[in-house]
C-alpha positions as CSV (number, residue, x, y, z in Angstrom):
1,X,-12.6,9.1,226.3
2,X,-13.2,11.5,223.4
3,X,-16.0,10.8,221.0
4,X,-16.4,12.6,217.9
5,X,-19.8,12.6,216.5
6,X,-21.1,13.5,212.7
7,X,-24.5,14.7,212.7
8,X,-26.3,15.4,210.0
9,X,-29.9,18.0,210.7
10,X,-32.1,20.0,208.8
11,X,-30.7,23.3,207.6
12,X,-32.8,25.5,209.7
13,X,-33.1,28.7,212.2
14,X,-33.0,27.3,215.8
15,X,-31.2,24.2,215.1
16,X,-28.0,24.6,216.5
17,X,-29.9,26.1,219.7
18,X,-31.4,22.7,219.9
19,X,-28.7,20.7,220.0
20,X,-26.5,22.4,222.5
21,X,-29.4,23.1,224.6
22,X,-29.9,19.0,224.8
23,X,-26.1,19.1,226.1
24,X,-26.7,21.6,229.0
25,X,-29.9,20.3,229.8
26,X,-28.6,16.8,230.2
27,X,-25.2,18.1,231.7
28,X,-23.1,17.7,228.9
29,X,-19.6,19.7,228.0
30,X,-19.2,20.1,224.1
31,X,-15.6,20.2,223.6
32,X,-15.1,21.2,219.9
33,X,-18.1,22.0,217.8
34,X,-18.6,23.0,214.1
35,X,-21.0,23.2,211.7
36,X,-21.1,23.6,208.1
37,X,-24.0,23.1,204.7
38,X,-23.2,19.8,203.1
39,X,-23.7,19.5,199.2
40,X,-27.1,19.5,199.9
41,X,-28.3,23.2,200.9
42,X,-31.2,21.8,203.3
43,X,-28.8,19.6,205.3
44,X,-26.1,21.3,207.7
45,X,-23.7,19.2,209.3
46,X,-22.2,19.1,213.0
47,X,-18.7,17.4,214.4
48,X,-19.6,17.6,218.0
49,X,-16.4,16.5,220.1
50,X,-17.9,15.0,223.5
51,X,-15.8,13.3,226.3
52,X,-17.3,10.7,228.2
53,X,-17.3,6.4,228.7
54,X,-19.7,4.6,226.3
55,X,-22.5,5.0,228.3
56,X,-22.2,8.7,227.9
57,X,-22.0,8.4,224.1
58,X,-24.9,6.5,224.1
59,X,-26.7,8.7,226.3
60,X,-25.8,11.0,224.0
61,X,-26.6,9.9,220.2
62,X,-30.3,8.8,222.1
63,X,-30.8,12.4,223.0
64,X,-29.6,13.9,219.3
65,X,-31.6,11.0,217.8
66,X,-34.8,12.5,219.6
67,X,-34.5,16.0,218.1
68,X,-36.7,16.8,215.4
69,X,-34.6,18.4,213.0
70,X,-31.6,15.9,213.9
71,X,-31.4,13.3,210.2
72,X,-28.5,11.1,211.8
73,X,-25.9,10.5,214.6
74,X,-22.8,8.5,213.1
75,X,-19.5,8.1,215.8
76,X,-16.4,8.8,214.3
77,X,-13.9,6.3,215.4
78,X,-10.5,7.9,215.0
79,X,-8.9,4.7,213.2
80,X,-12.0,5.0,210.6
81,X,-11.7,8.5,209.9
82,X,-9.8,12.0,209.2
83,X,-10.4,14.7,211.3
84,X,-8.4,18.2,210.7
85,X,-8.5,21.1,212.6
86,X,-7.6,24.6,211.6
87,X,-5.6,27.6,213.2
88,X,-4.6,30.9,212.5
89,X,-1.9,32.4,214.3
90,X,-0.7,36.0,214.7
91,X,2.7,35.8,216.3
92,X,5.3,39.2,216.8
93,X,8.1,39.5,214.2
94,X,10.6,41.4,212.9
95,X,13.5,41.3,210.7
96,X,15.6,39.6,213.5
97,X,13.5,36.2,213.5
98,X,11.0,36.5,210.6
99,X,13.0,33.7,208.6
100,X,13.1,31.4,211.7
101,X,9.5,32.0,212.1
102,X,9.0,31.1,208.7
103,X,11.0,28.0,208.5
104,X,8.9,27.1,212.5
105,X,5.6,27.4,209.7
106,X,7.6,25.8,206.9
107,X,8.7,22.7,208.5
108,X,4.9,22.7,210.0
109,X,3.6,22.9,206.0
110,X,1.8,26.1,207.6
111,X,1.3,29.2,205.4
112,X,2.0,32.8,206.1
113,X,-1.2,34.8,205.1
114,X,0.0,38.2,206.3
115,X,3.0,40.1,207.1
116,X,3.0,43.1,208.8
117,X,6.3,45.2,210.2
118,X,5.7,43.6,213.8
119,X,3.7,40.5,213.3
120,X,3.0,37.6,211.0
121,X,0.0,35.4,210.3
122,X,0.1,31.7,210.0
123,X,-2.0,29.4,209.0
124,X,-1.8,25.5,210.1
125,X,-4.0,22.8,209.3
126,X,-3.5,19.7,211.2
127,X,-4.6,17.1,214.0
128,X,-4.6,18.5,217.2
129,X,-1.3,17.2,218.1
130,X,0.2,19.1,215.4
131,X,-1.3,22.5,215.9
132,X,-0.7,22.1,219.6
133,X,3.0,21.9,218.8
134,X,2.9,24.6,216.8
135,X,1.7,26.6,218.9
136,X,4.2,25.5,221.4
137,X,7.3,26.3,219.3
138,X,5.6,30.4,218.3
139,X,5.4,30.9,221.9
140,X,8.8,32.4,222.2
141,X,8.4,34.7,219.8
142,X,5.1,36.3,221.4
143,X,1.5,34.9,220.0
144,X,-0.2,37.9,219.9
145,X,-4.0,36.4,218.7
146,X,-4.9,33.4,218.2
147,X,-8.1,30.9,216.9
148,X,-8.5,27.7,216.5
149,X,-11.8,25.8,214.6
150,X,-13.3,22.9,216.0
151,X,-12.4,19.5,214.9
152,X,-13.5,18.3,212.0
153,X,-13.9,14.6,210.5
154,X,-15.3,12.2,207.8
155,X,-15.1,8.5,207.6
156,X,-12.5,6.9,205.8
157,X,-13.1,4.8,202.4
158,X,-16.7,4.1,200.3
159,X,-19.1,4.5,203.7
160,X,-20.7,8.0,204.1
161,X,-21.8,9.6,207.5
């Protein structure tokens, strides 16, 4: 089961270190992680994406919750919250099938950020269902580089994590 976590630490040197050395320590695979300054400069925030039963979570948010810098461990259910990810793809194109690539990024509500004789970057936004199928449907035409960010999230509604 996939658990996505929202934790909020001091903004400070060594931090991130920290946290991902508690995951290899404890044996621990991080499957998406980013990390970004809230509205508050002193605060940074990670979406760790951890698979594992509940017991594993648990494990988990006790470890994070023994780290110095770490402020608080909130789970993210995926019916309480939105969670995007981003991707930028740089696929081969040419007059031929630059309009079908287009419409493949239009349909998608993906932008083209640059165009180049031979190639074409796209950006998508999405869950990862959606840039997955992206993905999918540029592979015929050659995906020359690609990257992906991690998940992100935030709850749904009033409450805060």
């Amino acid at each position: 089961m996939r658990h996505t976590l929202a934790v909020l630490v001091e903004n400070k040197y060594g931090v991130l270190s920290r946290v991902a050395g508690m995951f290899s320590r404890r044996g621990y695979n991080i499957d998406s992680l980013t990390v970004g300054v809230t509205d508050d400069p002193t605060i940074s925030r990670m979406t760790i994406v951890v698979m594992g039963d509940d017991q594993v979570l648990e494990q988990v948010t006790k470890q994070l919750n023994k780290l110095i810098d770490v402020i608080r461990v909130t789970d993210l259910k995926s019916e309480e919250s939105v969670e995007r990810e981003l991707a930028l793809i740089k696929v081969n194109s040419d007059v031929t099938n630059r309009s079908e690539i287009m419409q493949i990024a239009d349909i998608f509500r993906a932008r083209i950020i640059d165009v180049a004789s031979k190639s074409m970057v796209i950006e998508v936004t999405g869950d990862e269902g959606k840039i997955t199928a992206i993905e999918q449907l540029l592979k015929p035409f050659g995906i020359k580089e690609m990257v992906r960010t991690g998940k992100v999230a935030l709850r749904r509604g009033q409450k805060s994590s």
